[in-house]
C-alpha positions in Angstrom: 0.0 0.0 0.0 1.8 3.3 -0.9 1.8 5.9 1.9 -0.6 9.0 1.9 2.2 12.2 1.0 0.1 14.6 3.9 -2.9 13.2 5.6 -5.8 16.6 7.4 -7.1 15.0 9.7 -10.4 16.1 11.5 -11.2 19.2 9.9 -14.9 20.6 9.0 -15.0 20.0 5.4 -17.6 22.1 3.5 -18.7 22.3 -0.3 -21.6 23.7 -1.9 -23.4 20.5 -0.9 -22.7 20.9 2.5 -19.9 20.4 5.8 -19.1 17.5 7.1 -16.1 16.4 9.5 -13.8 13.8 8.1 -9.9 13.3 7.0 -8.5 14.3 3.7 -5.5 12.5 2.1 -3.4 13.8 -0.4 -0.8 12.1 -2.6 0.9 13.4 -5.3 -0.6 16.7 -5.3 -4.1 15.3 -5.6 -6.7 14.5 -2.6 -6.5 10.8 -3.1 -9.3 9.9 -0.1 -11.7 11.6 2.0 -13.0 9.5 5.1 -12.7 8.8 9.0 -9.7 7.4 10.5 -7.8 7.2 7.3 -4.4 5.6 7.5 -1.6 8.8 8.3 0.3 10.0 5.8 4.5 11.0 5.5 3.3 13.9 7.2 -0.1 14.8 9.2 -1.9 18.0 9.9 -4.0 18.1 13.1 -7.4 20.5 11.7 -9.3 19.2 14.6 -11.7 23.1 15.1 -10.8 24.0 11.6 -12.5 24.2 8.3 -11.0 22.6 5.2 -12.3 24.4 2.4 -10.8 24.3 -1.4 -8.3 27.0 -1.8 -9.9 30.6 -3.5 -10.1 30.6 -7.0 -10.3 34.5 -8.1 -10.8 35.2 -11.4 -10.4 38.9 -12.0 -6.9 40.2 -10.8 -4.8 42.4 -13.1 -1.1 41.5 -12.2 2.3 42.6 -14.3 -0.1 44.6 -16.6 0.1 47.8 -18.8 -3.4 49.6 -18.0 -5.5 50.9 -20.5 -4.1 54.7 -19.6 -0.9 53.2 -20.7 0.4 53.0 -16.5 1.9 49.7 -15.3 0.1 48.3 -12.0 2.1 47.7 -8.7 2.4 44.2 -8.6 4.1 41.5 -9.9 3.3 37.8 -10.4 5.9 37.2 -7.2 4.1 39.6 -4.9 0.5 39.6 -6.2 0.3 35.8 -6.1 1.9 36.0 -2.5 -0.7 38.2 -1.4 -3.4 36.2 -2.8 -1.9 32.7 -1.6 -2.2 34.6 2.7 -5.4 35.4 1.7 -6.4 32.0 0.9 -6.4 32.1 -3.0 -4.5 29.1 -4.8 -5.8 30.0 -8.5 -5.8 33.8 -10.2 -6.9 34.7 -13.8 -5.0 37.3 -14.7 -5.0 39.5 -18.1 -2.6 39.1 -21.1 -3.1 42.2 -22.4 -3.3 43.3 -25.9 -2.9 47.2 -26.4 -3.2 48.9 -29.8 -0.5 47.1 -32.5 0.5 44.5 -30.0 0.7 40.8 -31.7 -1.7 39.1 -29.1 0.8 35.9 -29.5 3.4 37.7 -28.4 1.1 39.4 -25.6 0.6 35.9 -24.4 4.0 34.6 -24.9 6.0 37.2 -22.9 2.8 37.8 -20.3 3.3 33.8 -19.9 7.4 34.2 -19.2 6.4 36.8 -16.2 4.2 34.5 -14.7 6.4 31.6 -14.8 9.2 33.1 -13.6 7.2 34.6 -10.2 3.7 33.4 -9.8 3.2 31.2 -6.3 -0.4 30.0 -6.9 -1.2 28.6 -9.6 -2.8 30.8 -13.0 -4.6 31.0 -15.6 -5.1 34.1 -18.1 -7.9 36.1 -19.9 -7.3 37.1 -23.7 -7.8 40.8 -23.4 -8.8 42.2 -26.9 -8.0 45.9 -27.9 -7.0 45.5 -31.7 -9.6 42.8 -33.7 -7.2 43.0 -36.4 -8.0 40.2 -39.1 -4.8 39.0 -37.7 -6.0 38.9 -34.1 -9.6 37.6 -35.5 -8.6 35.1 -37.8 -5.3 33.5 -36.6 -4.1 34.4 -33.4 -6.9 34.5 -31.3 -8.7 30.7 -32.6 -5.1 29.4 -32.0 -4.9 30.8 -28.4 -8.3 29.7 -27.5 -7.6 25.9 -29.0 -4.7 26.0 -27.2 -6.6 26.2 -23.7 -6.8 30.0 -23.2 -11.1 29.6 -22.7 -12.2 33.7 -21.9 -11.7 36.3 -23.4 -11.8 40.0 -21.9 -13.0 43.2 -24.2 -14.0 46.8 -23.4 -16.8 48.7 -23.8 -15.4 52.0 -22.6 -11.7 53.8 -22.4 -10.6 55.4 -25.2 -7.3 53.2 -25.7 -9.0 50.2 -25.2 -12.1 50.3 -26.3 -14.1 48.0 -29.1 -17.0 49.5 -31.1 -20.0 47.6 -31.2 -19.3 46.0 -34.8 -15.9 44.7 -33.3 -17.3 43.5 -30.0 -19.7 41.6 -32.4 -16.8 39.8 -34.4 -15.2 39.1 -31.0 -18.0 37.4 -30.1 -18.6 35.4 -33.1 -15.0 34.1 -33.5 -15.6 33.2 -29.3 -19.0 31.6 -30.6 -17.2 29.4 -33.0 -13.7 27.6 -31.0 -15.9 28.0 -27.9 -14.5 30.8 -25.1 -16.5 32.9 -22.8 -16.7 36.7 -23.8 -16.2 39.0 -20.3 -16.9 42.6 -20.6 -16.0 45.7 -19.0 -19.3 47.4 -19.5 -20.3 50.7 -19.4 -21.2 53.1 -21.8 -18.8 55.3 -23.1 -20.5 58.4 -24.1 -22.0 59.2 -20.9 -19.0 58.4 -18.7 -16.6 60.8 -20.8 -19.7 63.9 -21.2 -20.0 63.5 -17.7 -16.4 63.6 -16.5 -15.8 66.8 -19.4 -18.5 68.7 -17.4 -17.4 67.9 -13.9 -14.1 69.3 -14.7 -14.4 72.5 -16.8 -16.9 73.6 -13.9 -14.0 72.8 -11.3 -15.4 69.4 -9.7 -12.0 68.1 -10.1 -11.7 65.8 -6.7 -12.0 62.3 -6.3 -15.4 61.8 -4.4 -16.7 63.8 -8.5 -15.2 60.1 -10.1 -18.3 58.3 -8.6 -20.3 61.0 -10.2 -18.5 60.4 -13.7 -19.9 57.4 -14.1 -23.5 57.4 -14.0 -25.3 54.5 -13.0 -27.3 54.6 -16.1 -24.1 53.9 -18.0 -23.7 50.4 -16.3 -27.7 49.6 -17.3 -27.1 50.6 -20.8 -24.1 48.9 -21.2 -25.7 45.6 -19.9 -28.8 45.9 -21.8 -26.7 46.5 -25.1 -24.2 43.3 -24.3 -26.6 41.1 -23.7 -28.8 42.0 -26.8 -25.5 40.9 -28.7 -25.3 37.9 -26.8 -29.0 36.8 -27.7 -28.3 37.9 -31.3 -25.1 35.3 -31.4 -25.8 33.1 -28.8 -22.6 33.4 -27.2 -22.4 33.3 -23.5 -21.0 36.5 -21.4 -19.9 37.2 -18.0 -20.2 40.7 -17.3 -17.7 41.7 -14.6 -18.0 43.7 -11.4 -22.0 44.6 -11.4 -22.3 47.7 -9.2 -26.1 48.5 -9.1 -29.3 47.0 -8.2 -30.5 48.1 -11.6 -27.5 46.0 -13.6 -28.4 43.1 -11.1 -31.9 43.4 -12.0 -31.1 43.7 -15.8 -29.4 40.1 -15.5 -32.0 38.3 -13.9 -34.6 39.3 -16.6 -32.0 38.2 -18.8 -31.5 35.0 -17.5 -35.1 34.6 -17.1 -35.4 35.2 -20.7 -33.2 32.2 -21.6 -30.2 34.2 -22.6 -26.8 32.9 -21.4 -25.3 35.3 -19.1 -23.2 35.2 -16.1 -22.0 37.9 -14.2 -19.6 38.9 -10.5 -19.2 41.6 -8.5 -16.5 42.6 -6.2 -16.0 43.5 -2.6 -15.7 47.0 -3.3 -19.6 46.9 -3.8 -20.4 44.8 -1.2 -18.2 47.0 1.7 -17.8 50.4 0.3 -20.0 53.6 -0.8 -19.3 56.5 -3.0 -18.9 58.0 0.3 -15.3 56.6 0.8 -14.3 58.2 -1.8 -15.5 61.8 0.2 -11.7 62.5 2.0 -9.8 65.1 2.2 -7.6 66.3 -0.3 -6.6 63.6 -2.9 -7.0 61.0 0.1 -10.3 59.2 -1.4 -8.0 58.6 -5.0 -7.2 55.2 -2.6 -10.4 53.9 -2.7 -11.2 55.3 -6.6 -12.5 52.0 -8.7 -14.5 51.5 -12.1 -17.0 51.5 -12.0 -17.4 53.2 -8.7 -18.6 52.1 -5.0 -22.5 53.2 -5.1 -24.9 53.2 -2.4 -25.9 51.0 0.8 -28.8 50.0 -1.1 -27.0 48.7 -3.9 -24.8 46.3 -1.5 -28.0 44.9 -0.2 -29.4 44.3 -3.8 -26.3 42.6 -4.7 -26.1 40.2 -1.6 -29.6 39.5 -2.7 -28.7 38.7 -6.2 -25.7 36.3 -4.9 -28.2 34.4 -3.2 -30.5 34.3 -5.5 -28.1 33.1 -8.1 -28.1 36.4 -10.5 -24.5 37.0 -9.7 -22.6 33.5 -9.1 -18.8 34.7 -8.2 -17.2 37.3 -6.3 -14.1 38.1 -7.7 -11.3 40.7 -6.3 -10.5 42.5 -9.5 -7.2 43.5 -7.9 -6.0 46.4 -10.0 -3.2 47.6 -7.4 -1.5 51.0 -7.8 0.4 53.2 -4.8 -0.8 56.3 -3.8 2.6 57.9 -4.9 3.8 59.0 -7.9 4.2 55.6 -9.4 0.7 54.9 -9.1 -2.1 57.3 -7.9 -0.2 60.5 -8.6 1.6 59.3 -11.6 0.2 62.8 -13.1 1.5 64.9 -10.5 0.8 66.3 -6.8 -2.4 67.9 -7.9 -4.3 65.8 -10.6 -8.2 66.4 -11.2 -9.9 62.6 -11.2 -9.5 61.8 -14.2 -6.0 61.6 -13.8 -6.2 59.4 -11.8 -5.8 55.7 -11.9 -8.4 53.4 -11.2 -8.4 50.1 -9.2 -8.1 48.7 -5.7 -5.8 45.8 -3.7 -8.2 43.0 -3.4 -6.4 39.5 -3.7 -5.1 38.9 -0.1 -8.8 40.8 1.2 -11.2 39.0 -0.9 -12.2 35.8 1.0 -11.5 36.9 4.9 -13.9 39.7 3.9 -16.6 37.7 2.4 -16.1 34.8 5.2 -16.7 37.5 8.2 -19.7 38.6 6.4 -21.3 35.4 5.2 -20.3 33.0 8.0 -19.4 35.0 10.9 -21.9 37.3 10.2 -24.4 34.7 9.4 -25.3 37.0 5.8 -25.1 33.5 4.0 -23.9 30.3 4.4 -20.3 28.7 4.7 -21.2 26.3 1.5 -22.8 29.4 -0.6 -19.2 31.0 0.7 -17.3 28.0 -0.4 -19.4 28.4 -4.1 -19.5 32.2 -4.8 -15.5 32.1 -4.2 -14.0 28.4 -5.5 -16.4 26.4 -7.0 -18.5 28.5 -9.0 -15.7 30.5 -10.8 -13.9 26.9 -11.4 -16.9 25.9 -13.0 -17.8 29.1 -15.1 -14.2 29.5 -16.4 -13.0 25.7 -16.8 -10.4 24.8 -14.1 -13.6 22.7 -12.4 -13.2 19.4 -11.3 -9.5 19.7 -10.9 -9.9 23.6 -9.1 -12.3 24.9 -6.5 -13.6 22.0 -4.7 -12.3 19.3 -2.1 -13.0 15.8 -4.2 -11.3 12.7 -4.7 -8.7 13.2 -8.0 -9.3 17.4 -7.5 -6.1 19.6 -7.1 -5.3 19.4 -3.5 -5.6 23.3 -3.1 -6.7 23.5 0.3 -7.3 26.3 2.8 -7.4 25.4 6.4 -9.1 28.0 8.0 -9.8 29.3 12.0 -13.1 30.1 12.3 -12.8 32.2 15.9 -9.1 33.9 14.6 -9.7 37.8 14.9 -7.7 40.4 12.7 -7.5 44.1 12.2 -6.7 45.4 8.6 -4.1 47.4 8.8 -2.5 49.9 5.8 1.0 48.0 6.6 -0.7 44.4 7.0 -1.4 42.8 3.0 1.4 41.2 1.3 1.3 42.8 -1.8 3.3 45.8 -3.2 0.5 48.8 -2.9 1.3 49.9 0.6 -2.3 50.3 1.9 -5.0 48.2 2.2 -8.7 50.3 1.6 -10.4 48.3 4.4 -8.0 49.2 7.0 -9.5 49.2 10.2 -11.9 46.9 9.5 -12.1 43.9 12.3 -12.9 40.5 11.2 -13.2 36.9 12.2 -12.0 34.0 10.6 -8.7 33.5 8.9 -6.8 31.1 6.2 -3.6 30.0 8.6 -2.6 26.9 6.2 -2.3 27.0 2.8 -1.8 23.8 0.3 -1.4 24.3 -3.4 -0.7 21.1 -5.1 -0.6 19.6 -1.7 2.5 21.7 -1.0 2.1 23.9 1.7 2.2 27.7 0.5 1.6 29.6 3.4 1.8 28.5 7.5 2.8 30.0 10.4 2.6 33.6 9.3 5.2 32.7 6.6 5.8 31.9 2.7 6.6 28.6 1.9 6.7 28.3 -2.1 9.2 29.4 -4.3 8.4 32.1 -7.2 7.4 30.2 -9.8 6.3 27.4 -8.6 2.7 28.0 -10.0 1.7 26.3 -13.0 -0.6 27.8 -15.9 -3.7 26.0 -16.2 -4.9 25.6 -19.3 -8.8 24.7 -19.8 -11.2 22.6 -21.7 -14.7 24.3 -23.3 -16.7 24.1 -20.1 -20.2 24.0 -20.2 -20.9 27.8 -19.5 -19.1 28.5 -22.5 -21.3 26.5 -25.0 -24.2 28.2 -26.6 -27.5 27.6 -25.3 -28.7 26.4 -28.8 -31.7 29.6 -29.1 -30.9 30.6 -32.7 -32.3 34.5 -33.0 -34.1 34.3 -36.5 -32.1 36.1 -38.2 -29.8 33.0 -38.4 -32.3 30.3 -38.3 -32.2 29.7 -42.2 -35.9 28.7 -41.5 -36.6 32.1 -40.7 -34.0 34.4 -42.9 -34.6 33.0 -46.6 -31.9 30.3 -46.2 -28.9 32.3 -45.6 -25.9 30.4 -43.9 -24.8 33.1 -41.2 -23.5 30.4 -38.6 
C-alpha cells in the first residue's frame, strides 16, 4: 500500500453540498481519499476546530499589466500571487493584455514568461482584446483559445482600449465558433466621458466627483446592449463587477429570458460607498474604482442577487497602484480625477472579507461561501473538477481556516506591493492560517513557503458555460432568414 504524501485530519469540510467532519488524504498533489480514521500519511496535519475548504479561485486580478491609460500596476506575479496565496487564493486569472499594435501571441507569450518566472499560486489568463485586427480575428486569437486560453476580456469603454459595437460583435462570433466565454467591462462610453468633461471644466476636479462620472445609467445601458448581442449570437457573457441593483436586475430578466449570461461583482460593492471616496484632499483617490462604490442599497441588492443566483462569483479584481507618484499621482501632486488611476488591492482581502460577512456574520452560508469564491468561478471558467472543490482526483488546493481567529486590517498588513490596504480598520473573524497548493504547503505559520514560480498555468477545456444555449435568434435560423448560412 503506498503511503498517503500529507494526511488533514479532523477538519470541518464544506462544499456547496454541505460540511461535514472527516480526513483528507493527499498524494501526489491530488486529494486521493476523504473519510474517517484514514491511515496517516509522510506527514499529518491536526485540523481538529478548523475548516478545510478548497483554496480561492479568483478570477479577475490584473497582475504585471500595462493599464488601459498606458500605467503599469504595482504588482508582480511574485508579490501579487503571494498576497493572494495569505489570503487564501490558490488559483488567479490574470490578463494578457493586448494594447493597440500588439501581436496578441506575443502578448501571451512574454505575459506567460512573467508568470512563470514569479507566480506562487497557480494561473490562468484572460485574452484581453483591444485590436480585432484580421490577424488577431482570424489566426491568433482561434489558435490561443484551441490552445486552452477559454475567456476572453473586451471593453466597452476607455478610449485606448475600447471596441466599437461592430468589433465587439466579431469578437463574439470568433468566441462563438472555437468556444470561449466573452467577459466585458461594460459601461457606456459616451456618458461616462460627457460627464467627467462637465465635472471638470466647472471645477469638480476631486476624487469623491469620479463616482459622479460614471452614472449609473451607463452600467444599465451597457448591460442591456451586451446582452442584446449575446441573444443575437448566442454566445455566453460574463459581465464583470456589477455595481447597481439596476444591472443586477437587468441580468436576472435576462436569464429569465433564456439568454446565457453570467456575471460577478466585487467586494468594493459589497463593503464600500461613494462616500469613501468623500476624504480630504486627494485621500479618497485610494479607494477610486470602475465602476465606482454606489450606495448601501445597492450592496443589499447585490447580496440579494448572490443568493439568488443572478450574480454567481465574487471576484477581487485587484487592479493595485500606490498612492505615490508611481501609481495614484503618476500625473502629479495635484491631478483632477481623471488623472487618476483606477483600481483597488483585493487578492489577499477577498475571502476573509466575504467569510466574516457570510459566515461569521451569518449573511449566508459557509457552502454558498465556499461556491461564490472556489467552485462557481472553477466551474464558469474551466479549471472545475480539478480547481475549487475538495473531491477525490481534485487539485489538492486546500485552505485550512480558524473560524474564531480575529484580525484588524491594517495599511501596513497585506502582502502585496501597494502599501495600503482600503479596508484598514476593518475587524474580522475567521482566517486562512494553512495554505496547500498542489498539496505543497504555501503559506503557514505567518510565513511563505513556495518558491516564485512554482505555480503552474492551467490551461482549460470548453466548459459547459461556454457553450451556446442552442436559441438561434431568426435572423440565423435559415428557417426564418430565406436560407442564408450566417452560422
Amino acid at each position: 500500500m503506498v503511503a498517503y504524501d500529507l494526511v488533514i485530519k479532523g477538519g470541518s469540510i464544506a462544499t456547496t453540498e454541505g460540511v461535514s467532519t472527516m480526513d483528507v488524504a493527499i498524494y501526489r498533489g491530488q486529494i486521493a481519499a476523504l473519510g474517517w480514521d484514514l491511515p496517516p500519511g509522510r506527514r499529518t496535519i491536526d485540523a481538529t476546530g478548523k475548516l478545510v475548504l478548497p483554496g480561492g479561485v479568483d478570477a479577475h486580478c490584473h497582475i504585471e499589466q500595462l493599464s488601459g491609460g498606458g500605467l503599469m500596476n504595482a504588482d508582480t506575479f511574485e508579490t501579487a500571487t503571494r498576497s493572494a496565496a495569505f489570503g487564501g487564493t490558490t488559483t488567479v486569472i490574470s490578463f494578457a493584455a493586448q494594447h493597440r499594435r500588439d501581436s496578441l501571441l506575443d502578448v501571451v507569450r512574454n505575459y506567460s514568461d512573467l508568470a512563470a518566472s514569479g507566480a506562487v499560486t497557480d494561473y490562468a489568463f484572460h485574452l484581453w482584446i483591444s485590436d480585432p485586427t484580421p490577424q488577431t480575428l482570424e489566426h491568433d486569437l482561434p489558435q490561443l483559445i484551441e490552445s486552452g486560453h477559454r475567456s476572453i476580456k473586451i471593453f466597452m469603454t476607455y478610449d485606448r482600449v475600447r471596441l466599437l459595437d461592430e468589433q465587439v460583435l466579431d469578437v463574439m462570433m470568433v468566441a462563438r465558433e472555437h468556444g470561449a466565454l466573452v467577459c466585458a467591462h461594460a459601461e457606456n462610453h459616451g456618458m461616462i466621458k460627457w460627464m467627467a468633461d462637465r465635472l471638470v471644466s466647472r471645477g469638480y476636479v476631486e476624487p469623491k466627483f469620479h463616482g459622479v462620472s460614471h452614472p449609473r445609467v451607463c452600467e444599465i445601458e451597457a448591460f442591456e446592449r451586451l446582452i442584446r448581442f449575446s441573444q443575437l449570437l448566442d454566445q455566453p457573457i460574463m459581465l464583470f463587477h456589477v455595481s447597481t441593483a439596476e444591472g443586477a436586475a437587468v441580468i436576472r430578466r435576462a436569464r429569465g429570458e433564456g439568454i446565457k449570461v453570467f456575471a460577478e461583482t466585487c467586494p468594493q460593492y459589497l463593503f464600500l460607498t461613494a462616500q469613501d471616496l468623500d476624504r480630504p484632499g486627494l485621500e479618497g483617490a485610494k479607494w477610486m474604482c470602475s465602476p465606482p462604490p454606489r450606495s448601501t442599497a445597492d450592496q443589499n441588492a447585490l447580496w440579494q442577487a448572490l443568493e439568488l443566483g443572478d450574480l454567481q462569483v465574487v471576484s477581487s479584481d485587484h487592479a493595485p497602484y500606490r498612492f505615490d507618484e508611481s501609481g495614484k499621482l503618476s500625473a502629479g501632486p495635484n491631478p483632477d480625477f481623471k488623472q487618476i488611476a483606477n483600481g483597488l488591492p483585493g487578492l489577499e482581502t477577498r475571502l476573509p472579507l466575504l467569510f466574516d460577512a457570510m459566515v461569521s456574520q451569518g449573511r449566508s452560508s459557509l457552502e454558498k461561501f465556499v461556491e461564490i469564491t472556489a467552485t462557481a468561478p472553477a466551474k464558469i471558467y474551466g479549471l472545475h473538477p480539478r480547481k475549487g472543490a475538495i473531491a477525490v482526483g481534485a487539485d489538492a488546493d486546500i485552505a485550512i481556516w480558524n473560524p474564531d481567529r480575529e484580525v484588524t486590517f491594517t495599511d501596513d498588513g497585506l502582502h502585496d506591493n501597494v502599501g495600503y490596504n482600503p479596508f484598514a480598520g476593518r475587524t474580522l473573524r475567521g482566517w486562512p492560517e494553512i495554505v496547500l497548493r498542489r498539496g505543497d504547503v504555501i503559506v503557514a505559520d505567518g510565513t511563505l513557503q513556495a518558491a516564485p514560480g512554482s505555480g503552474q498555468l492551467q490551461m482549460r477545456g470548453r466548459a459547459a458555460s461556454m457553450r451556446p444555449a442552442g436559441i438561434l435568434s431568426p435572423e440565423f435560423d435559415p428557417a426564418s432568414n430565406f436560407g442564408a448560412q450566417l452560422l
